[in-house]
N, C-alpha and C positions, 0 to 999 in steps of 0.2 A: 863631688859635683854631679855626679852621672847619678848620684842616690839621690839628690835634691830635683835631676829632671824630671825623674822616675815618677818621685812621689807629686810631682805636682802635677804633672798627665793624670794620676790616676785620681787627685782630687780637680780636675776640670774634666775628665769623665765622670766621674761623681756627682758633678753640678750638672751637666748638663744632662742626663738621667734625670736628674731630680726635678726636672725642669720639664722634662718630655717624655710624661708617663704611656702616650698616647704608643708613643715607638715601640713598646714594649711587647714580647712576646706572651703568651701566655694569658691568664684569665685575669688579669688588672690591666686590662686596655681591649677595647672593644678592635675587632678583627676589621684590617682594611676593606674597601666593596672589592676589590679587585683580587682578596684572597681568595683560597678555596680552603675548608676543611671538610672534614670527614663526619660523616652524619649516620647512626644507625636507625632506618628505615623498619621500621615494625610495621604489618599490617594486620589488618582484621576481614577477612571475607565475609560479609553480610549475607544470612539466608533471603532466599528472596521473601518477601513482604506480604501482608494479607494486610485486606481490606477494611478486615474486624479490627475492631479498638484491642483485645484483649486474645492471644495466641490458646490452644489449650494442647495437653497432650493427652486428653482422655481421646477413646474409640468414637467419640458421638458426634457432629457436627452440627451447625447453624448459619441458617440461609435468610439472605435478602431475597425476596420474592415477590413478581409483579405478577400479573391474573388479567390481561385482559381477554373479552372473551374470543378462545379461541386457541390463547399461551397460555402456557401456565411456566416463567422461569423462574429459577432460583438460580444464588451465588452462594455457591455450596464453600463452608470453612471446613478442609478438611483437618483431619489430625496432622500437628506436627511432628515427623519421625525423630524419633527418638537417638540415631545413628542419620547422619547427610549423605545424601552420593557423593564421593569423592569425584565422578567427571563433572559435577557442575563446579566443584571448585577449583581445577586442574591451570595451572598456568605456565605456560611452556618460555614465556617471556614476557619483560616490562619495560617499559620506555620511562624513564623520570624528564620529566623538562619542569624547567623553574622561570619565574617571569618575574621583573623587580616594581613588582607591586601586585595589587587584586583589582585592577581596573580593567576594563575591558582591551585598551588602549597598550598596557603593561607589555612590553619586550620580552622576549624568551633571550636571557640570560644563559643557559645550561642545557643539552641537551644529550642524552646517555640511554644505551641500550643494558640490559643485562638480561644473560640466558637464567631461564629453567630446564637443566635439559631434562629432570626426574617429574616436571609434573609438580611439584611442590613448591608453593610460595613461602620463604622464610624470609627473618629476618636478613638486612642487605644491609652492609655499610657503603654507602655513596657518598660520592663527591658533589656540594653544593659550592656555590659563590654566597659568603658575607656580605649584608651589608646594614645599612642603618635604620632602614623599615621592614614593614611587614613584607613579605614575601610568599609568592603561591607557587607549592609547589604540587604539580600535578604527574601523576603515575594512569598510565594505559594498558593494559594491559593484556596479553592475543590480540594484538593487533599489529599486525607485519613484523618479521624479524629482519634484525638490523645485517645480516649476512647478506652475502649475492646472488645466493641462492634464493632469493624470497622473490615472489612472482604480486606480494602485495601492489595494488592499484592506487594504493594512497602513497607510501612508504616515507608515512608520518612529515611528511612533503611541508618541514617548517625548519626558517634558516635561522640562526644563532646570530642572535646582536639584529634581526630586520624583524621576524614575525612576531605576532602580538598574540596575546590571550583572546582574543578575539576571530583570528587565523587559525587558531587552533580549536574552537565552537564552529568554527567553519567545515570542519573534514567529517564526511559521511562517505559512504561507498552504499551498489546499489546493486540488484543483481545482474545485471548487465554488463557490470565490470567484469576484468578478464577472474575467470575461474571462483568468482563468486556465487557458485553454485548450492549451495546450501545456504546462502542468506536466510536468515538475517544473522545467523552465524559468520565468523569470519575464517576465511580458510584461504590456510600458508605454508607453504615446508616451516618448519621449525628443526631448530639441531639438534641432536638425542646428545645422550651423554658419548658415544663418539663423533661427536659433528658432521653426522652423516644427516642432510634434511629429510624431516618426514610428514608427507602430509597430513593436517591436521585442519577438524573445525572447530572452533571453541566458541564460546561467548567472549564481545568483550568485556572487560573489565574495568572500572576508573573511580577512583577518589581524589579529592584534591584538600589540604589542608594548607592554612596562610599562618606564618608563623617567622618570629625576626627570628633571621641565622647567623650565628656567634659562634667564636669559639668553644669548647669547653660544652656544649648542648650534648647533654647525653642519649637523645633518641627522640624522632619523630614519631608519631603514628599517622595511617591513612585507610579508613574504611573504606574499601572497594565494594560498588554495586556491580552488578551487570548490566549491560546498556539497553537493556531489551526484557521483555516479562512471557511467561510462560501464561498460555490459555489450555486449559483441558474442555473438550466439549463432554460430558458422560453419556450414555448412549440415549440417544434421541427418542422418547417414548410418546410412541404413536395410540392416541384413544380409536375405541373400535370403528367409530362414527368414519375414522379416516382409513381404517385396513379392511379395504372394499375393493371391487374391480373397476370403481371409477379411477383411482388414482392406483396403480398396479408399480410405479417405479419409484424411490425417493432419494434424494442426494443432500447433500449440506456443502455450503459454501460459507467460507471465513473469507469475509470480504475487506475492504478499505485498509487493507496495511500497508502501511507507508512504503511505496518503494526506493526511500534513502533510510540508512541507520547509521546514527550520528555518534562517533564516537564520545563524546560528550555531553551527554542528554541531561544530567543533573540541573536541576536548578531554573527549569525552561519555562517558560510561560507558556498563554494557550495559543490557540491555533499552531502549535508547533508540530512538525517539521510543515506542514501547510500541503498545499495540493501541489508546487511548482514538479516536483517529482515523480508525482502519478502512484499509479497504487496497485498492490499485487494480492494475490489471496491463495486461498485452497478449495479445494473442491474434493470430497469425496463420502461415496466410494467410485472409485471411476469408473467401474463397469456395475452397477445396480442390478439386482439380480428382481427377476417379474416376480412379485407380490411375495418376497421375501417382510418386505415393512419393518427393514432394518438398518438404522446409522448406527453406525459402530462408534466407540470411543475414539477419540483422537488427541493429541494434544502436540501441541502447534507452538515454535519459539517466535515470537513478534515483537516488530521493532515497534518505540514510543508511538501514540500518538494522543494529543494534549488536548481539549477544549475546555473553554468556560461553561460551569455550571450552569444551567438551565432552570432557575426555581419556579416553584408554583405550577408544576406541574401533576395532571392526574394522570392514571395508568394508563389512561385511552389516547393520552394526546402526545406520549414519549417515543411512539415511534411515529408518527405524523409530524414534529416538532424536534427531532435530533437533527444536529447539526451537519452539515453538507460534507461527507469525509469520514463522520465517523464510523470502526470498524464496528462492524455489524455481523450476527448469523443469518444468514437465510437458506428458508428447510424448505424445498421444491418438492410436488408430487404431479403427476405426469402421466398421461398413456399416451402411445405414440402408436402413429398406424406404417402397414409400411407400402410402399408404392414404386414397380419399377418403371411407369411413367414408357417410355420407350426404348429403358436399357434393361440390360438382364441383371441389373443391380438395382439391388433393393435400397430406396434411402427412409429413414426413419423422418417421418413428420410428427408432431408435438399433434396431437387435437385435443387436447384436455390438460390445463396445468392448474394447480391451488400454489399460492407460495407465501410461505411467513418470515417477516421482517422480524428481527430479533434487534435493536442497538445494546451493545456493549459498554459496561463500565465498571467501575469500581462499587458501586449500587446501581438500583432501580426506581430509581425516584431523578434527582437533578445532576447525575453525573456521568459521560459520555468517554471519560480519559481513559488509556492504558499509558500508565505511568512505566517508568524502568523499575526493573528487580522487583514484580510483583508477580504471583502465584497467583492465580485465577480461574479459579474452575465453576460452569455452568451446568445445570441438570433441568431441560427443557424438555416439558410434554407437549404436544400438541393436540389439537380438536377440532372437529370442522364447526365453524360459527355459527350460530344462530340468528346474528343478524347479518345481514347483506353489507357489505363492507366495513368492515369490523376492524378492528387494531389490530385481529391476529392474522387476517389472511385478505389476502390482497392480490389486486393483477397489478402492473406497472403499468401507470396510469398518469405519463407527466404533465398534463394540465390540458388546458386546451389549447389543442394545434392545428386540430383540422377542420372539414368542412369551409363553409362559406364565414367572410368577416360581418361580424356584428355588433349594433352598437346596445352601450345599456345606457340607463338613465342613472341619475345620481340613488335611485334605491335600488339598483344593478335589472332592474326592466327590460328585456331586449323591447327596444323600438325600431322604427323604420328605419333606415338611415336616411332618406331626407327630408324627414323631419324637424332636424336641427336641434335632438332634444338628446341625444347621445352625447354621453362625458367620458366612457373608457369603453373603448374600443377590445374586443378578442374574440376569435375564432370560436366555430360555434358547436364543435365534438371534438369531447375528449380524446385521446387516441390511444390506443394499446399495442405495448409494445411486445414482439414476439418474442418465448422466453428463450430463446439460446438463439447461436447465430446460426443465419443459413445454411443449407446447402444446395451448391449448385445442379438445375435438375435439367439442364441443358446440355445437349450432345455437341461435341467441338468435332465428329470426324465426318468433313467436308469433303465431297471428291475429291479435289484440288490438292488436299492436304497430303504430305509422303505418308507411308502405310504405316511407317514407326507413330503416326501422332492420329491414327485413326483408334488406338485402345481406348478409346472416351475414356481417358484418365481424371479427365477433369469433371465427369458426372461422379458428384456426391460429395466432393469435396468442399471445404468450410470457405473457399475464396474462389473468387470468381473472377471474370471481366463483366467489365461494362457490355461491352458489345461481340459478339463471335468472333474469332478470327477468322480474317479474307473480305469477301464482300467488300471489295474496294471502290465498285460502284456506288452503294450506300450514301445515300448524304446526310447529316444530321443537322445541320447548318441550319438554326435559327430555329431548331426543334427543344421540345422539354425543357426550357428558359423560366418554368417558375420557381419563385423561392420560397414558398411557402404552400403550394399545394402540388403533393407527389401523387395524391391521385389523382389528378388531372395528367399530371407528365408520364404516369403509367395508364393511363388511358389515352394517349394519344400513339403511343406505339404500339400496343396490347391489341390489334386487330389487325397486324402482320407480325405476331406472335410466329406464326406457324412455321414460317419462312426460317428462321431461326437466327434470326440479328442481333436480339435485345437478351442478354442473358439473364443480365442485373434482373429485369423487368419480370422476366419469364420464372425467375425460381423465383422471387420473392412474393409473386402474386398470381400469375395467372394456373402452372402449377402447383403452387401450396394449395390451391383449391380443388384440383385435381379436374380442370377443363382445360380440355386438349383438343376439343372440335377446332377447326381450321377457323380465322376468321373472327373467334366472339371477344367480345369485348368486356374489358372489367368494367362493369357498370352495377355489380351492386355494389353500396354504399357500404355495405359490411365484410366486404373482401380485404386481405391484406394486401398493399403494397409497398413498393419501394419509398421511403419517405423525401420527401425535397430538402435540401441543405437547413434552408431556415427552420425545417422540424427535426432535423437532427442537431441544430445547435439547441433547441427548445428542450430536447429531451437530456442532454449534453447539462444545462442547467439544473431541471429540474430534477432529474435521475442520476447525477454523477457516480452516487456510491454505488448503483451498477453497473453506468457504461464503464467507470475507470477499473473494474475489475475483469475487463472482457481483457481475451489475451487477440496479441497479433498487430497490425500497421495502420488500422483506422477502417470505418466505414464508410459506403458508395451511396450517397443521395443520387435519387433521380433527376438531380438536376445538371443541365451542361452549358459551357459554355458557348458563347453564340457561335462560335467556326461547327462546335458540333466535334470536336477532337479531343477535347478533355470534358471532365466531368467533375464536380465539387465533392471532397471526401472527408468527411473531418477523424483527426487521428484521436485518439483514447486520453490525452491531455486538452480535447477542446478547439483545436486549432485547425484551422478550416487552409486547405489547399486546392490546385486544380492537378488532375494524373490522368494523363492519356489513358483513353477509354478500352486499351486492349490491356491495362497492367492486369497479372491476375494474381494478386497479392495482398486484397481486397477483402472485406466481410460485407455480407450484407444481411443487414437487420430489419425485418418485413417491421410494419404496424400497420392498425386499423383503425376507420371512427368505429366511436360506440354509439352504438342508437338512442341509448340513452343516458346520458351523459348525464 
């Protein structure tokens, strides 16, 4: 009887088996969503990328080349070495996260750190969740470790079963984040092969592949990019026309780099990462040696930046016509005189600048991007023009801002204004902008003042106040109120100059011109001054790719509010504030009309 129960458990186990293949362990029944198996991760590290269709490994090279007069750049294809540096491929750690689907919308399912501590990326076997569709699974790589010891600003800040694929295109870091001092690299203790952390900058790294996960799948793979592209500038070759004693100093600025770098760059459209984040650069060499007429090679790790092509363009009209943001080279030449004004310090004043705009891209024709994981290196000569504002060389010149308002006619005619025959209104000189920021050429040590604060510290320095400090009597109340003409609101204080109230005013125009008689007044039309708010947002628009590369807390218009206690400053993103007139944390940016505009 016990053999007859036996046998018939084991044939309704039988049936019911046969019935419910689904239950079933193993490779004849598709894995539950809520299982996990084991997945082995293969990667492949991508060299970084050129621009040419076709790589070569001979010694020779081949360049994109534009010529307008004045430039002469190429985008030099160098050889590819035949051995890689192992630190560009170095990977101290990788984050896998998985999202249950490839939608923007898609949940992070999975989310798992694993060390490098040797520097070596190999194959990984990890743990995924199964389920019934496609799947993305995405890998980050030097980018914060998952220890306590990690001082990472992001610390891949995405929660398991809440955040999306979408939250996660979201996370950039910036260099103002804590200890992100070598941006656009990313730098973190990481743990050595004794888990002891060590600081570390890397690039980062990421690939993502979409693929259904089952049991029984023998191996993933995931080609990782780097999130950022390398530019070499090759040494700046200056024609004889330019190594003269008119221009005795030269420098190079890598401008418009994005200052967020987004872990996740692949796959981005244009205007990406955009302006909201503002923009950072390089500059060098930083001390320029007198009529050396030497830029040295450099090359520079930079983060993405995206734009839509620009067709139909000729060589003369690509840098008048790149897009607002895009990173650009610009090659300065300069003499500067020196003047100690009334202190026993000398400050360097600019009286002579040439400067060439350079925009950057993957060619020289319709394209302004630096994509991720591209190689990009430039070989720019330079010349002095032959014709008078030319494509190669240029003053910064943001449109017209000053002078008197004028009207044109529908064939752009200045006519009278009342007339009644004016259709678009704008100001009637152009204006130019000083090429680096001020310095302060005003003396702060007042009788009044304790002896500790009479070292005129503050003569020569790149920031200033508004107004001197003390002078409590002073009113300003209902003074320099316009918004669009700062040489009016520098001429209305510039005739008790001498007094010494007006600093802003004083180093940015009455000074820079080197008139120091008691009493005169900025009355030529070709003097620099302080600019009014409204031509600092004008210039804000029309010059962004260089104000957004000036370093510091924003510039000081000559214009104040009616009490006369603050003053209008706009910061390096565009955004216009009021800051009591004694902050002295300040730049200020002289301009001028041009006469002839």
């Amino acid at each position: 009887m016990n053999m007859k129960k036996i046998v018939y458990l084991l044939l309704f186990l039988w049936c019911q088996c046969s019935c419910s293949d689904e239950l079933l362990d193993g490779p004849a029944r598709p894995v539950l969503a809520a299982d996990s198996v084991r997945v082995t991760l293969g990667f492949n590290s991508l060299s970084f990328e050129s621009p040419f269709s076709a790589g070569t490994r001979s010694a020779g090279t081949r360049t994109f080349t534009v010529s307008p007069d004045g430039v002469e750049a190429e985008l030099v294809e160098m050889p590819v070495p035949l051995t890689r540096s192992g630190e560009e491929d170095k990977v101290y750690g990788f984050w896998v996260l998985q999202f249950d689907g490839t939608a923007a919308t898609s949940v992070m399912t999975r989310k798992a750190y694993y060390n490098c501590p040797s520097g070596t990326l190999n194959s990984t076997s990890v743990t995924l969740n199964a389920g019934t569709g496609q799947q993305r699974i995405v890998v980050i790589a030097n980018a914060g470790s998952g220890n306590n010891n990690s001082i990472s600003p992001i610390r891949m800040n995405l929660t398991q079963g809440t955040s999306t694929y979408n939250d996660l295109l979201s996370l950039n870091y910036f260099p103002d984040k804590t200890d992100q001092t070598a941006y656009p690299l990313y730098r973190d203790r990481y743990p050595d092969a004794t888990n002891n952390p060590v600081w570390r900058a890397l690039r980062v790294m990421c690939g993502v592949a979409d693929a259904k996960i089952t049991a029984g799948m023998s191996a993933l793979y995931i080609s990782l990019r780097r999130n950022v592209s390398k530019i070499t500038i090759l040494p700046v070759e200056l024609d004889a026309s330019l190594r003269t004693g008119e221009f005795p100093l030269w420098q190079a600025s890598l401008v418009n780099i994005p200052a967020s770098s987004y872990l996740l760059p692949m796959g981005r459209g244009s205007f990406f990462p955009g302006t909201g984040a503002g923009y950072t650069g390089h500059q060098w060499p930083s001390a320029p040696v007198a009529e050396s007429y030497t830029i040295p090679q450099k090359t520079f790790d930079v983060s993405v930046n995206l734009f839509p092509s620009v067709a139909g363009l000729t060589l003369y009209e690509r840098q008048a016509k790149a897009p607002v943001g895009s990173t650009q080279l610009q090659v300065m030449g300069y003499k500067i005189e020196y003047n100690k004004f009334d202190s026993d310090k000398k400050v360097p004043i600019i009286k002579r600048s040439i400067l060439f705009h350079i925009p950057l891209g993957t060619n020289f024709t319709d394209n302004f991007s630096i994509p991720p994981n591209h190689d990009l290196t430039y070989r720019i000569r330079l010349k002095k023009s032959t014709v008078d504002g030319s494509a190669g060389e240029t003053r910064f010149e943001p449109g017209y801002f000053g002078g008197i308002l004028v009207g044109l006619d529908k064939n752009g005619t200045e006519v009278a204004a009342a007339s009644g025959n004016a259709k678009v209104w704008r100001f009637s000189k152009k204006i130019e902008v000083y090429p680096q920021n001020n310095r302060c050429l005003m003396l702060e040590n007042e009788l009044w003042l304790p002896s500790a604060d009479k070292d005129n510290v503050y003569f020569g320095r790149d920031t200033m106040r508004w107004k001197r400090n003390g002078y409590p009597s002073i009113s300003f109340a209902g003074k320099c109120l316009k918004l669009m003409d700062g040489f009016e609101n520098s001429r209305y204080v510039s005739a008790n100059i001498q007094s010494g109230h007006y600093m802003l005013v004083a180093s940015l125009g009455y000074r820079l011109e080197n008139e120091i008689s008691p009493g005169s007044d900025i009355s030529k039309p070709h003097w620099w001054y302080a600019p009014a708010i409204g031509q600092l947002i004008g210039i804000w628009i029309a010059g962004s790719g260089l104000i957004s590369t000036m370093s510091g807390n924003g510039f000081w218009s000559s214009t104040l509010e009616s009490s006369g206690n603050q003053a209008y400053i706009m910061t390096l993103k565009g955004e216009v504030r009021r800051v009591d007139v004694l902050e002295d944390r300040y730049h200020g940016r002289a301009v001028r009309n041009l006469l002839n505009p």
